[in-house]
Every structure is written in C-alpha cells, then in structure tokens.
BANU-767212 format. One line per 3 residues: number of its first residue (from 0); for each residue x, y, z of C-alpha. Coordinates in Angstrom, 3 decimals, padded with zeros to 6 digits. Each point is the difference from the previous one (the first is absolute). Example, Ala and Ser with C-alpha at 12.3 -4.5 7.8 and 13.67 -1.06 7.14 Angstrom:
REM residues 2
0> 012.300 -004.500 007.800 ~ 001.370 003.440 -000.660;
//
This chain:
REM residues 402
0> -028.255 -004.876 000.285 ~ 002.207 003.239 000.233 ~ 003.184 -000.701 002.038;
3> 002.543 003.077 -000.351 ~ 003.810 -000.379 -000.352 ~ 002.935 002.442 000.099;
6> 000.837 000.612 -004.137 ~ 001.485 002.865 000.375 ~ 001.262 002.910 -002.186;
9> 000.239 002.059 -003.265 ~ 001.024 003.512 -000.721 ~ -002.973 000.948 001.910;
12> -000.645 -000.019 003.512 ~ -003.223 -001.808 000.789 ~ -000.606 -003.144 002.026;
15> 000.648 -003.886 -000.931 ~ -001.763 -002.017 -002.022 ~ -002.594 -001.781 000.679;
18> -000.746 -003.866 -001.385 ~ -003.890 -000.711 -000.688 ~ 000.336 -004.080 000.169;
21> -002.857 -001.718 -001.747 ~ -000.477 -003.788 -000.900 ~ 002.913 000.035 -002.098;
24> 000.803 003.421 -001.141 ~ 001.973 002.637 001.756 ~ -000.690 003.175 -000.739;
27> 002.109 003.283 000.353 ~ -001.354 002.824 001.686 ~ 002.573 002.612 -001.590;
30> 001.459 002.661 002.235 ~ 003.281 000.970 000.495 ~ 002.429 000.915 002.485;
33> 003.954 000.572 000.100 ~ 003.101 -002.393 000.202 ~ 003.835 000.055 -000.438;
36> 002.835 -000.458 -001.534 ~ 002.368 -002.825 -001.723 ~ 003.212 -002.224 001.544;
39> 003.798 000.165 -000.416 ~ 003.213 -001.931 000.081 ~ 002.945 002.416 000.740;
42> -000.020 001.854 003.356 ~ 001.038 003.203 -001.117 ~ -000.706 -000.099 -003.348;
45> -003.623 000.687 -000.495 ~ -002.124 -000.651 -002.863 ~ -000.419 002.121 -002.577;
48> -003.265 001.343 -001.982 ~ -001.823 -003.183 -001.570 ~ -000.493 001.397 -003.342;
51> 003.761 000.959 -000.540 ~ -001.950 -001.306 003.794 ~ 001.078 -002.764 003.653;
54> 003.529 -002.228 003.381 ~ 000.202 -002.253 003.403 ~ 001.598 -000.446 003.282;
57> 001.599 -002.581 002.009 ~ 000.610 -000.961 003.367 ~ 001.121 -002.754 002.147;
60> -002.380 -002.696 -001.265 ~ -000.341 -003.480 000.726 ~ 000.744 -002.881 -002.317;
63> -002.149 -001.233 -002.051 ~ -000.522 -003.762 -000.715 ~ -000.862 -000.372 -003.484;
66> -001.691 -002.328 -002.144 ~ -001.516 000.662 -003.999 ~ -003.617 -000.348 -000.348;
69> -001.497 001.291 -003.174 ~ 001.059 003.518 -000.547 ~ 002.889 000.763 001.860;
72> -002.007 -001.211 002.981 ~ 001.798 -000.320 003.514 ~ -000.798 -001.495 003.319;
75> 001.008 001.508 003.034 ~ 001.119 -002.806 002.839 ~ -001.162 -000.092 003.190;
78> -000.074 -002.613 003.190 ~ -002.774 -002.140 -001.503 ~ -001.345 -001.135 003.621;
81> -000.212 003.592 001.268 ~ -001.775 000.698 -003.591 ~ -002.571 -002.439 000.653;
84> -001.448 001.020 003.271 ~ 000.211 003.366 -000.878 ~ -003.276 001.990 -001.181;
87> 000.497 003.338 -001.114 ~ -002.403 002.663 001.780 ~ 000.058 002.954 -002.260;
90> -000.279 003.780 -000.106 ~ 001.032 002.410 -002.044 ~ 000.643 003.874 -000.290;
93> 001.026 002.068 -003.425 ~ 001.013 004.015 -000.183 ~ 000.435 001.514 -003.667;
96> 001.070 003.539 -000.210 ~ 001.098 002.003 -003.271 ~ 003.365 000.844 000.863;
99> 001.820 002.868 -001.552 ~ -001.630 -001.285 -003.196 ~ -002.982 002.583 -001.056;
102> -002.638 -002.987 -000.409 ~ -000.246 -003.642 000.706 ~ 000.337 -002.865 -002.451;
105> -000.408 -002.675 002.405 ~ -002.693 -002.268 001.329 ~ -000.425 -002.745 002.355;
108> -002.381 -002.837 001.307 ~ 000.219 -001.589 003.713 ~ -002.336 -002.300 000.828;
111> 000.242 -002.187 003.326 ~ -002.572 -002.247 -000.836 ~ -000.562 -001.057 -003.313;
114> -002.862 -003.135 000.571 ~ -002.232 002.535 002.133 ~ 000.385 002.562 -003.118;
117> -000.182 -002.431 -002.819 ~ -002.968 -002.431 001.403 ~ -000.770 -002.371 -002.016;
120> 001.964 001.485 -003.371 ~ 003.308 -001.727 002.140 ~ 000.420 -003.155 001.904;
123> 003.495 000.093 001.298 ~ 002.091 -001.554 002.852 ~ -000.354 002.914 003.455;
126> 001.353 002.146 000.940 ~ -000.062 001.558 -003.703 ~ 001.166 003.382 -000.482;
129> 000.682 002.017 -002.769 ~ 002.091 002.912 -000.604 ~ 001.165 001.912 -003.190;
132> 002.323 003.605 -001.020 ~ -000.080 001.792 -003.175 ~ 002.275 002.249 -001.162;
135> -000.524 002.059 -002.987 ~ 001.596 001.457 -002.222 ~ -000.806 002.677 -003.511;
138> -002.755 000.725 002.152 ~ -002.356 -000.960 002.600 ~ -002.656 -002.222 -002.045;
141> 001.624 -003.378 -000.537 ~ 000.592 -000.726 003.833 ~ -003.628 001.544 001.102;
144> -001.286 -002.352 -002.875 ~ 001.886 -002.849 001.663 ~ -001.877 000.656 003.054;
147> -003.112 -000.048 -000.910 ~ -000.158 -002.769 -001.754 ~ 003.175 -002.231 001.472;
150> -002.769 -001.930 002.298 ~ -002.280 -001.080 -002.858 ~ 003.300 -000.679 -002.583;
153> 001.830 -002.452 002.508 ~ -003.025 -001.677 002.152 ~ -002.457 -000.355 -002.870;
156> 001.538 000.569 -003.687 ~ 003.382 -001.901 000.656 ~ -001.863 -003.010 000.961;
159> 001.055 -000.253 004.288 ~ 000.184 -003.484 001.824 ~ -002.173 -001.012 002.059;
162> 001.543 -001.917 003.052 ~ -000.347 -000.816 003.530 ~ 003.622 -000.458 000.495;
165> 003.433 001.907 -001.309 ~ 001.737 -002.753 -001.115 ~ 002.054 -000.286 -003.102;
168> -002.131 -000.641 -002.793 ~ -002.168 003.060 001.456 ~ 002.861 002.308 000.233;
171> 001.332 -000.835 -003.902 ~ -003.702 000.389 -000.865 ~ 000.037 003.335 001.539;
174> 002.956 000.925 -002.150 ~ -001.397 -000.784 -002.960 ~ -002.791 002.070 000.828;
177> 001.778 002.706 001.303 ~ 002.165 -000.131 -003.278 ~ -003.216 000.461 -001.707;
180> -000.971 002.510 001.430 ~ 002.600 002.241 -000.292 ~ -000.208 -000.665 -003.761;
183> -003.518 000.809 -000.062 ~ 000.234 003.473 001.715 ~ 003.044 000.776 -002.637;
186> -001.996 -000.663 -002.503 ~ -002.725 001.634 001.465 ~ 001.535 003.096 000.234;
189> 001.221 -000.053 -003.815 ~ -003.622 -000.444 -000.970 ~ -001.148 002.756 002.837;
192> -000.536 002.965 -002.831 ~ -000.169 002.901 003.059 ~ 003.727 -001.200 001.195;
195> 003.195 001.255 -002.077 ~ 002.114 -002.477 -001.211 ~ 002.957 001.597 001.947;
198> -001.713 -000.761 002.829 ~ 000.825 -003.008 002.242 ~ 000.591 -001.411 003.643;
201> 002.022 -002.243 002.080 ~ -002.468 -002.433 002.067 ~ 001.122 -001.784 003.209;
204> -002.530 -002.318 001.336 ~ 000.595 -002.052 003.236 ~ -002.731 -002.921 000.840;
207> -000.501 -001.984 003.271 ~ -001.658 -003.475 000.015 ~ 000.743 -001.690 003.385;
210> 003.200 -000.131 000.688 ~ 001.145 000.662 -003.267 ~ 001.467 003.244 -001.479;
213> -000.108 000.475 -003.579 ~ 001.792 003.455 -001.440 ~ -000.187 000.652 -003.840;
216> 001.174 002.622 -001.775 ~ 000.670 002.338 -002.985 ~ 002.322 003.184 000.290;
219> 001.882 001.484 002.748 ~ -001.947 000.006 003.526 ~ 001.016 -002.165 002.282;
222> -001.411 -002.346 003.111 ~ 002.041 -000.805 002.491 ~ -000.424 -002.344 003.047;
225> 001.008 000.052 003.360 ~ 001.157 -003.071 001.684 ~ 001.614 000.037 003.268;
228> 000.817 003.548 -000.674 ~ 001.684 -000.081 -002.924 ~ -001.021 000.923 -003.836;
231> -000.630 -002.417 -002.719 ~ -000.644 001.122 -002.979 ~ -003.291 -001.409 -001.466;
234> 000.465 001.954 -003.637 ~ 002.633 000.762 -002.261 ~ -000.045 003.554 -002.197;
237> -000.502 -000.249 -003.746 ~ 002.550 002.592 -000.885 ~ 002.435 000.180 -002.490;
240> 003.063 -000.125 002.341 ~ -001.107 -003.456 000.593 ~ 002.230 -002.784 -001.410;
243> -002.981 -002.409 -000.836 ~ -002.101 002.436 -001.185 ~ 002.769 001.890 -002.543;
246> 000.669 -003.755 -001.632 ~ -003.971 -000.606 -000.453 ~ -000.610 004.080 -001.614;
249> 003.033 -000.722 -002.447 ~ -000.519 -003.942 -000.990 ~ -003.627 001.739 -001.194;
252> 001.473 002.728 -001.919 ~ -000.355 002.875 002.518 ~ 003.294 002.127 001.505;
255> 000.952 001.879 002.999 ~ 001.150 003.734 -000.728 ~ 000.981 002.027 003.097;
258> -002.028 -002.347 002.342 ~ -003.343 000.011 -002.043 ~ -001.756 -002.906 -001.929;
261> 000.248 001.086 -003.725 ~ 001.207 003.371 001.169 ~ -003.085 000.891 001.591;
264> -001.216 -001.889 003.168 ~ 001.766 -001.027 002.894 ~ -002.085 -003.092 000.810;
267> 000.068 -003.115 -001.443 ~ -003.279 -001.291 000.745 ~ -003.490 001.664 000.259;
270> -003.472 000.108 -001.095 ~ -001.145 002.355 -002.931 ~ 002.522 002.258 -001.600;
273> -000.878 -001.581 -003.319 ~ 001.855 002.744 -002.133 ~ 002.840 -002.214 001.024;
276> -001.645 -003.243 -000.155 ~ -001.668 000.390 -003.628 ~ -000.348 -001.835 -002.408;
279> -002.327 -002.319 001.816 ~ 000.455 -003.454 000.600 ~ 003.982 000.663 -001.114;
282> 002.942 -000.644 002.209 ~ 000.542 003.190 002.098 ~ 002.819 000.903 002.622;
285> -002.356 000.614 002.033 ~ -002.186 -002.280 001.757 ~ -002.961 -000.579 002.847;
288> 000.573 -003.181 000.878 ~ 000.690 000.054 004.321 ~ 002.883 -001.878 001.793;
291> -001.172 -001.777 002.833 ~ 001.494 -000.788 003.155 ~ -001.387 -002.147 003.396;
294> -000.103 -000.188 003.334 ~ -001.367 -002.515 002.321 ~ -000.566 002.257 003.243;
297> 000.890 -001.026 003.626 ~ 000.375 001.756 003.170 ~ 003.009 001.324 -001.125;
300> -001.829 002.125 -002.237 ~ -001.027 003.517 001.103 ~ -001.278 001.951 -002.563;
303> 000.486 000.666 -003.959 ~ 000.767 004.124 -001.182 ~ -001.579 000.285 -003.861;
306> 001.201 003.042 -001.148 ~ 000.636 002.456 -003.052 ~ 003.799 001.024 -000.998;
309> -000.747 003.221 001.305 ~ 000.667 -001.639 003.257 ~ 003.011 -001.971 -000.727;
312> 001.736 002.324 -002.135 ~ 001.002 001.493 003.150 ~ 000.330 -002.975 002.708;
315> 001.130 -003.405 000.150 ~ -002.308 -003.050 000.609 ~ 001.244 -000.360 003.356;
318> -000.514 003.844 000.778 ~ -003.770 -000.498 -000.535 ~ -000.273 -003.029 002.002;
321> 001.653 001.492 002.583 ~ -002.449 003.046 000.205 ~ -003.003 -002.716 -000.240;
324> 001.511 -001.650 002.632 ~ 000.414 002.791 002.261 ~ -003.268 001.772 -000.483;
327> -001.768 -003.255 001.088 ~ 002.169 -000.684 002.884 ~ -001.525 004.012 001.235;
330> -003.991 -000.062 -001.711 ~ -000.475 -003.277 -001.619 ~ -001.597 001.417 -002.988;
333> 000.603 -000.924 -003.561 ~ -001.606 003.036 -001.229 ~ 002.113 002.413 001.807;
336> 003.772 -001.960 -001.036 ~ -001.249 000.703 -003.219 ~ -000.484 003.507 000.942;
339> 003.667 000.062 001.640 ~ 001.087 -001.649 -003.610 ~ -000.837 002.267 -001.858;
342> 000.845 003.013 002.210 ~ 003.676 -001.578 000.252 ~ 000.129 000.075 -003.725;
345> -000.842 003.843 -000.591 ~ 002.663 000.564 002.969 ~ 002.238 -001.850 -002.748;
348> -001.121 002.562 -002.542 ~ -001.492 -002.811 -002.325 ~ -001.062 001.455 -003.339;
351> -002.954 -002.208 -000.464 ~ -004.043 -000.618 000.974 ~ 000.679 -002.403 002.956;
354> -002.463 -002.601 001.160 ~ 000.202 -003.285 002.456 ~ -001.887 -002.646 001.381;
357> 000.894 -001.517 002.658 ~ -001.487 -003.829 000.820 ~ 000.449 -001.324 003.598;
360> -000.540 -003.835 000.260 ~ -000.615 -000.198 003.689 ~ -003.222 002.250 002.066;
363> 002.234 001.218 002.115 ~ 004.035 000.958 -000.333 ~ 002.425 -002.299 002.634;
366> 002.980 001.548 000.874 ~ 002.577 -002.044 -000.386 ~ 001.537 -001.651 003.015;
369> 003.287 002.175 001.191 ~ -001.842 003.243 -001.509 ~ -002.643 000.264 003.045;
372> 000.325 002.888 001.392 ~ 001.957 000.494 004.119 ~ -001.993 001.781 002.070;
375> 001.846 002.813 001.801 ~ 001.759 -000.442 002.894 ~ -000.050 002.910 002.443;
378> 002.992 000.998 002.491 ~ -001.224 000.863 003.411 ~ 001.687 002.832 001.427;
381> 001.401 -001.071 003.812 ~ 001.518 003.648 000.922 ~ -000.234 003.545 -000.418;
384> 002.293 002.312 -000.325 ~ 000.815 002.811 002.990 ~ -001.459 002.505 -001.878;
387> -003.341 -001.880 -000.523 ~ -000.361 -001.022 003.434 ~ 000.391 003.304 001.325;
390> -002.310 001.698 -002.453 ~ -002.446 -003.050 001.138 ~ 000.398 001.024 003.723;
393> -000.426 003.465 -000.958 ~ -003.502 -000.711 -002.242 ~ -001.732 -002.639 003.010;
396> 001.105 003.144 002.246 ~ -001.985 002.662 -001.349 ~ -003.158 -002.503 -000.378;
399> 000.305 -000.600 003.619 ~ -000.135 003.181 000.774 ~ -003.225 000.891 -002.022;
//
C-alpha cells in the first residue's frame, strides 16, 4: 500500500516525501523540498548565527498549569467536560521560504493522518496526526537526514505503543519512545559518514492522539496554541539566555561566552553537531534529549502555529495568533495563514529561512460570538436638494420632448 504524506523540505526544491507502508516496515521514498527557520525569546532581540549561530519572542500568553512528568514534562489545563466531548477534526497547511538567507537548512513533516499513512506499522488512538520542523545548522544535511528517516526512527526503531486509547500509561510510553528516538537519530547522525560533524538541527515534533496533544522538543522552534484567542506557549527555547538551561551546560562542565555554548553555539539542545558532543558516550553540554509539554484539547482550542525562529525573532506569540486568527475569519485556510506568517515576518526584515505549519483542530473556523460580522445598514435619502430637483425637471423635460 502507497499512501503519500506531506514531508516536506531540504535545500532543494522538489516535492514531499512519500511513505511506502508495508507489513511492518516503512520505507522512505527520499526527495526533498524546502522549510524554515528556528524560534526566539526576546522581541527585538533576534537570534544570532547558530554556529557563533540562534533568539525568541513573547507575547501576551496564557498561563500555564503545570505539573512534572518525566523530562521537564508539562500539562496544559483545560475544562475537562468540554475536553471530553470534544473530537478534534484536523487540517493542516505549511509555507517554507528561504528568507534573506542564500539557501535553506530547514525541513519539515505534516501529516494529518498518521493511521491511514502508517497502516498496520501503527495502531494508535484517532484522530492521530503527526507533525515535525527541522532546523539546521553547519549545513543542510543533518535536518534533510532527519526527514527522511524521522518516520522509521520514532514509529519503528524507538519501539511506539500500541493503544486504542491516550491515557496515561500510553502517553509516558510515548515519551519514552519519543526520548528514544531522538537519541537514536543523534547518534545516527554521528555515525552518518556523508554528514560533517559541525552539522546539526533543532527538531520540533507535535503529535495528536484523540484529544490529546503531545509537543516535544530539542532547540529553539517553538509551538504555540491558541485557546480562546490567546497564545500558549507549547515549547520553551534551548538557548543559552535561558536560566535552566545555563545551570544544566555549567553543572556538566560547559560555559556561556558572549551568548554561545562553549563559545561557539547558541543552542543548547540539538541533534548532531558532534564536534561539540565528542568524546562519545561522555557528558556533553550539549544534549538531544526533548522537553515535553501537553495539552488536552477542547473547544476552546483553535489551532496550534509550529514554527522556526525565523518567525519569532521578529513577532510575539500573540502577533502570530492574531494573523492566524484573522486570515481564517476572511479564507479559512490553514495553508494560506501560513503564507500570511511568513510574509509578516520578511515585512519584519527577519534574517532567517522561515517556515510554519499551521494545524486547525476543527473542519471549519467559528467565529467567535461578538466577532460576527454587522451587515451594513443603508440611509435612505428622503429629499433632494433645489439644485437636483431642478436639473431632474430639466432631464424628464428634454425626454418628453424626444
């Protein structure tokens, strides 16, 4: 069975990729396409160059209630009742363009339905989706090897649960795998001979079973959510500037100098770059191990913006919802407010490749109530002026006459 799915990009403009799904193996059909940019903290002050390279913005986000669950693993709250009767209906749309950069190092996946691309390789509570962005750095080759092979490292090598249900023991299962499998592709990419060691990539992945969000990641892009029209942040960037982050680099022997990790990269947490990571198996400042964070969607939940720091080096969380919100309100297309995204950021003058996926949980987008739309009321005009009526008289004259 051939079932095709959106894996998009690489330094080189050519389709998506497409996922040949046998009895149990998943094979990559390798082509590759373009995607964009990383994610920031600081409105205003935008991320530098990864390799002495990447920053994040900010806006007026919603609080988040949190609660530890494995690695720095939070839950999102929501209205449990609304939760439960709600089933998500998604649809996605993604845009990648290279920016002022003079080629791409990104990549992404977006794929609405995972069980109807996976078969039988993936039994998995529905709706299922699966989204994923990569961006590299030292080079295009780490994230486009992420790509290709992300599907097979996280459904099949990391050992994914089967289950009809997301409850809790699934979703700690599906950390551990996840964990996995971001291990596995860092290693893979130290024993990949054809990728430099200075090579390496951020990778964002955002899964849907049910009603159940699941966010993980590693480096600086960022998800972030919108409920009842307001941002929540569904990541947090692994930069230097962070607190957390600058405790964990120096309790393992790394330092911060002028922003950078050992002097020399600006993120905290990525796959490949082994030059930095070497010796093998020894403790390193840098790590691939994701963050995770939850959500339990409702109707309160509109959509969720996955995008590179290219994009929010220049605007705030709630900037981008805002433009998501208002492009649906007019077209209703995820696709296109992904497109607006990234045309908003290059009107910023972002510095970076840019690329976004937008997910909307519902098929169609409901305005919310006090936002419809008045239709026009239209004055009636009771009199005319002297002059009009006289240059009335005048005109019904001269057609009587002819």
């Amino acid at each position: 069975m051939l079932v095709e799915a959106e894996v998009a990009p690489s330094n080189f403009p050519v389709p998506g990729v497409q996922c040949r799904c046998g009895s149990g193996v998943v094979q990559e059909v390798a082509e590759v396409s373009s995607a964009a940019a990383d994610a920031t903290s600081t409105l205003g002050n935008p991320s530098p160059e990864v390799r002495r390279d990447d920053g994040g913005a900010d806006g007026a986000d919603a609080d988040l209630a949190v609660s530890d669950m494995g690695t720095r693993s939070s839950l999102v709250a929501v209205d449990p009742i609304r939760s439960y009767q709600f089933v998500p209906n998604l649809r996605s749309g993604s845009f990648a363009n290279v920016g002022p950069r003079r080629y791409m190092e990104d990549e992404y996946i977006r794929i609405d339905d995972l069980s109807e691309n996976l078969g039988s390789v993936l039994r998995c509570p529905t709706p299922s989706a699966f989204y994923g962005i990569f961006d590299g750095h030292g080079g295009p080759d780490a994230s486009a090897y992420i790509k290709r092979h992300a599907i097979r490292i996280l459904f099949e090598d990391a050992g994914f649960p089967h289950a009809d249900e997301p409850d809790e023991d699934f979703m700690k299962s599906v950390e551990n795998s996840i964990k996995s499998a971001f291990q596995l592709a860092d290693l893979a990419l130290a024993d990949e001979c054809t990728i430099s060691s200075s090579s390496g990539t951020t990778a964002l992945i955002a899964l849907v079973f049910g009603r159940l969000l699941m966010v993980a990641n590693a480096g600086d892009c960022r998800a972030v959510l919108c409920r009842k029209g307001e941002a929540v942040e569904m990541s947090q960037d692994h930069r230097p500037t962070n607190a957390v982050e600058r405790q964990r680099i120096e309790a393992s022997g790394g330092y911060i100098d002028g922003g950078y990790l050992n002097g020399v990269l600006s993120l905290t947490r990525a796959l490949g770059d082994w030059d930095i990571k070497e010796p093998r198996g020894s403790p390193s400042p840098l790590i691939a191990e994701p963050e995770f964070r939850h959500a339990l969607l409702s109707e309160d939940d509109e959509f969720l913006i996955i995008g590179c720091d290219g994009i929010w080096d220049v605007m705030s969380n709630q900037h981008a919802v805002n433009i998501v919100s208002k492009g649906l309100r007019r077209h209703d297309n995820p696709e296109l407010c992904a497109r607006e995204l990234v045309s908003e950021a290059l009107r910023l003058k972002t510095f970076d490749n840019l690329t976004v996926i937008v997910v909307c949980f519902s098929d169609e987008y409901s305005m919310p109530q006090g936002d419809q739309p008045q239709l026009c009321k239209f004055r009636c005009c009771k009199s005319l002026s002297i002059d009009a009526l006289c240059n009335l008289k005048n005109w019904l004259g001269k057609n009587g006459r002819s």
